[in-house]
C-alpha positions as CSV (number, residue, x, y, z in Angstrom):
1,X,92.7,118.5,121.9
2,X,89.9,116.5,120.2
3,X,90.7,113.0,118.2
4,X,90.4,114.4,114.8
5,X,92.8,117.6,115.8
6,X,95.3,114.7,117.1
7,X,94.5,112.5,113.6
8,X,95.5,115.6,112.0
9,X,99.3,116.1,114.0
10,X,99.6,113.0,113.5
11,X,99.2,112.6,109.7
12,X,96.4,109.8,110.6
13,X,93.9,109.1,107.9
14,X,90.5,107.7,108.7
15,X,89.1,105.2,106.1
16,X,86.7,107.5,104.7
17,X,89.2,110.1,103.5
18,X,91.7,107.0,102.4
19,X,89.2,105.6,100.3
20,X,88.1,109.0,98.7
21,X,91.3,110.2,97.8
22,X,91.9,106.5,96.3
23,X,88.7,107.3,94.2
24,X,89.8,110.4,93.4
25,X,93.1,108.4,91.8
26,X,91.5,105.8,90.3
27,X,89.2,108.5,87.9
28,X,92.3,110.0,87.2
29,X,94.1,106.6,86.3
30,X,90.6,106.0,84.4
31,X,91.5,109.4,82.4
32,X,95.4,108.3,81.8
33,X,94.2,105.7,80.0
34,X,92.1,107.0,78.0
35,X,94.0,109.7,76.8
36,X,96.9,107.8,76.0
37,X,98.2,105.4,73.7
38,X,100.5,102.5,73.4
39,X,103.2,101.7,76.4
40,X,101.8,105.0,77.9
41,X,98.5,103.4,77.8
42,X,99.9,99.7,78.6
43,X,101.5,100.9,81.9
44,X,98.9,103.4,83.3
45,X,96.3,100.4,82.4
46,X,98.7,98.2,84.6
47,X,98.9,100.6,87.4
48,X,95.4,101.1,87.0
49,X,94.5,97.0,87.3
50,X,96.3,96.8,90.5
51,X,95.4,100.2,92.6
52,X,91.7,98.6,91.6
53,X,92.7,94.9,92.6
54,X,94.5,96.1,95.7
55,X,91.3,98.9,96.5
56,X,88.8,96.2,96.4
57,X,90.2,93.8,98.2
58,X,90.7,96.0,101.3
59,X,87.1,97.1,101.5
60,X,86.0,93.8,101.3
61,X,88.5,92.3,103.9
62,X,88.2,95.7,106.2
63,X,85.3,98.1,105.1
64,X,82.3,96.2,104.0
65,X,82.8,93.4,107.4
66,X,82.8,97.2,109.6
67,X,79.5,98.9,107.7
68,X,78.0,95.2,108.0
69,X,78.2,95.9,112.1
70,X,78.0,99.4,112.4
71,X,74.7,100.5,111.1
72,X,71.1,99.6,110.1
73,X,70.8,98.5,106.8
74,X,74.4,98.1,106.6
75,X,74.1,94.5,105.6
76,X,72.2,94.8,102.6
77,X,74.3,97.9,101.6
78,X,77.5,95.9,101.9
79,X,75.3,92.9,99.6
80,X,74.6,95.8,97.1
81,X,78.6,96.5,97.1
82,X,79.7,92.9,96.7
83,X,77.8,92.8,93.9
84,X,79.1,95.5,91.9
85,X,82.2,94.3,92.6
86,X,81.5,91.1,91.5
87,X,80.6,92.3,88.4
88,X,83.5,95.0,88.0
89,X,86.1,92.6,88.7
90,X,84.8,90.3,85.9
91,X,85.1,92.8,83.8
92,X,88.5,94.0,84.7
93,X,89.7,90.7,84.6
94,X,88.3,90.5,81.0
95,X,90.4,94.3,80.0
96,X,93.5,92.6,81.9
97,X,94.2,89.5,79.2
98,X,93.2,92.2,76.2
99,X,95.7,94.5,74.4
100,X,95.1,97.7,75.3
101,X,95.9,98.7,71.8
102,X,93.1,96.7,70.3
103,X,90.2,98.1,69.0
104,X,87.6,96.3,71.2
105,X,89.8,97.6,74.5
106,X,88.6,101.4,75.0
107,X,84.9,100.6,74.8
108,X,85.1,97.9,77.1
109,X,87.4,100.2,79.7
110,X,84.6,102.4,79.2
111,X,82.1,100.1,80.2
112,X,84.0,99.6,83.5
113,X,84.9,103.0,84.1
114,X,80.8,103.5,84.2
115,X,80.9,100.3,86.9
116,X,83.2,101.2,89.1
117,X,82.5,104.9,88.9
118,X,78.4,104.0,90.0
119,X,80.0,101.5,92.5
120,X,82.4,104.7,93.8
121,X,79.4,106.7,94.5
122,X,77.1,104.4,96.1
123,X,80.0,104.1,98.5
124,X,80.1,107.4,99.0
125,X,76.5,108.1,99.0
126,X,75.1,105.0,101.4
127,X,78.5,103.5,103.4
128,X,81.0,106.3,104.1
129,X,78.3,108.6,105.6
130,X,77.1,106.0,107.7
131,X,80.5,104.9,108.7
132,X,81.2,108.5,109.8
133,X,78.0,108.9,111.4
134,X,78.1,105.4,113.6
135,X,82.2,104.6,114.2
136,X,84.1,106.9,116.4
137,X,86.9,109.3,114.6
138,X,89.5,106.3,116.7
139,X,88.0,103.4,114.9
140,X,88.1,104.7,111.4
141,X,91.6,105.4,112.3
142,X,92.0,101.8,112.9
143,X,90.3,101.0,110.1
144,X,92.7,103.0,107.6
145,X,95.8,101.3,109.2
146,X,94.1,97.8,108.6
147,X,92.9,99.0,104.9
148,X,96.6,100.3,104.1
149,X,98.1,96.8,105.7
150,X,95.4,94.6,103.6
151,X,96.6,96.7,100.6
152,X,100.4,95.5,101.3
153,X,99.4,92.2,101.2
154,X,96.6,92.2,98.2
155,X,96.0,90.2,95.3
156,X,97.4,92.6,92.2
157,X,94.9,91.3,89.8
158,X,91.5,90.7,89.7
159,X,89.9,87.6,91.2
160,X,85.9,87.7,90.1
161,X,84.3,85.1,92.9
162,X,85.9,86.5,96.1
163,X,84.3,89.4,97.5
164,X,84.2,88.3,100.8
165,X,86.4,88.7,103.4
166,X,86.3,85.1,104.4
167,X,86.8,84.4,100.7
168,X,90.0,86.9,100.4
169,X,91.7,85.5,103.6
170,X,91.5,82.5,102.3
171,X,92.1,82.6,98.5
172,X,94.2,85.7,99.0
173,X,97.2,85.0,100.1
174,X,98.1,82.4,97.0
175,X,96.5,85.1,94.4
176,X,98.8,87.8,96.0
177,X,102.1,85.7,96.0
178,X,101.1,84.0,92.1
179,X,100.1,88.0,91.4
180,X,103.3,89.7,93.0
181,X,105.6,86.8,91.3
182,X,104.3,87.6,87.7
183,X,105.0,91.3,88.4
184,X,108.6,90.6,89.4
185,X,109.2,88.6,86.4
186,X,108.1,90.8,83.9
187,X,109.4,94.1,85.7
188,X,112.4,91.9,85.8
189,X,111.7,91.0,81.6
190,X,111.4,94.9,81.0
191,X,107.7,94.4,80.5
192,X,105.0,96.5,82.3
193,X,104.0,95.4,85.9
């Protein structure tokens, strides 16, 4: 039985079909939000904030450090990335202290939704494929279990200025504890996450 037959008995995910099918929710999440209004809009914005917090992180602590290594041009690839990030995460950290019921908030969501939707398919079109093409089908195994286990651990909010993973491991851990505490309180308040 080949490794990607076993990967498949097994349920085992390799990072590139992780991270797609998390793109794949995030445009949906993108389209929840825009379709909807008021607490509808509040809490899919919320959940929104943190699959893109959480998403990001990962790559940068477990993705970007493997394409870096695993194939020609993978360096400045990985540079590109960072830097949409960067630049995404500024803006989501703008969207995450506005109302989502004020008037300014769609246009602005729809000015990230273009980011992170370009960022999404330079991803897809210059890392993944390489990653597939250079990293045996055990290693992006791997690499799903540590992008799930960074995920557990992530910052829920974004953090413009730490898209590295030296940065994320360590900044990280105080963002995700000061992050995870304010969602307890205000699940625990009856406000949105």
């Amino acid at each position: 039985m080949t490794q990607n037959a076993q990967d498949a008995d097994t349920g085992q995910d390799d990072v590139v079909a992780l991270l797609m099918r998390q793109h794949g929710d995030i445009r949906n999440l993108f389209d929840e939000v825009e379709r909807t209004t008021g607490d509808e809009r509040r809490d899919a914005f919320r959940r929104l904030v943190r699959l893109l917090a959480v998403h990001e992180t990962a790559e940068e602590e477990v993705v970007h450090p493997a394409a870096r290594r695993a194939f020609d041009g993978g360096e400045q690839a990985v540079a590109d990335r960072l830097e949409e990030e960067r630049l995404a995460k500024e803006t989501l950290s703008r969207l995450d202290g506005m109302d989502p019921g004020d008037a300014a908030f769609l246009p602005k969501l729809l000015e990230l939704r273009e980011a992170v939707t370009a960022h999404a398919r330079a991803e897809e079109r210059y890392e993944f494929p390489q990653l597939r093409r250079h990293l045996e089908p055990a290693k992006l195994a791997r690499l799903a279990k540590a992008v799930k286990a960074a995920e557990a651990t992530a910052p829920t909010r974004p953090h413009p200025g730490t898209e590295s993973a030296g940065k994320n491991m360590a900044l990280g851990p105080v963002a995700a504890v000061m992050d995870r505490t304010r969602d307890a309180v205000r699940r625990a308040m009856g406000k949105d996450g």
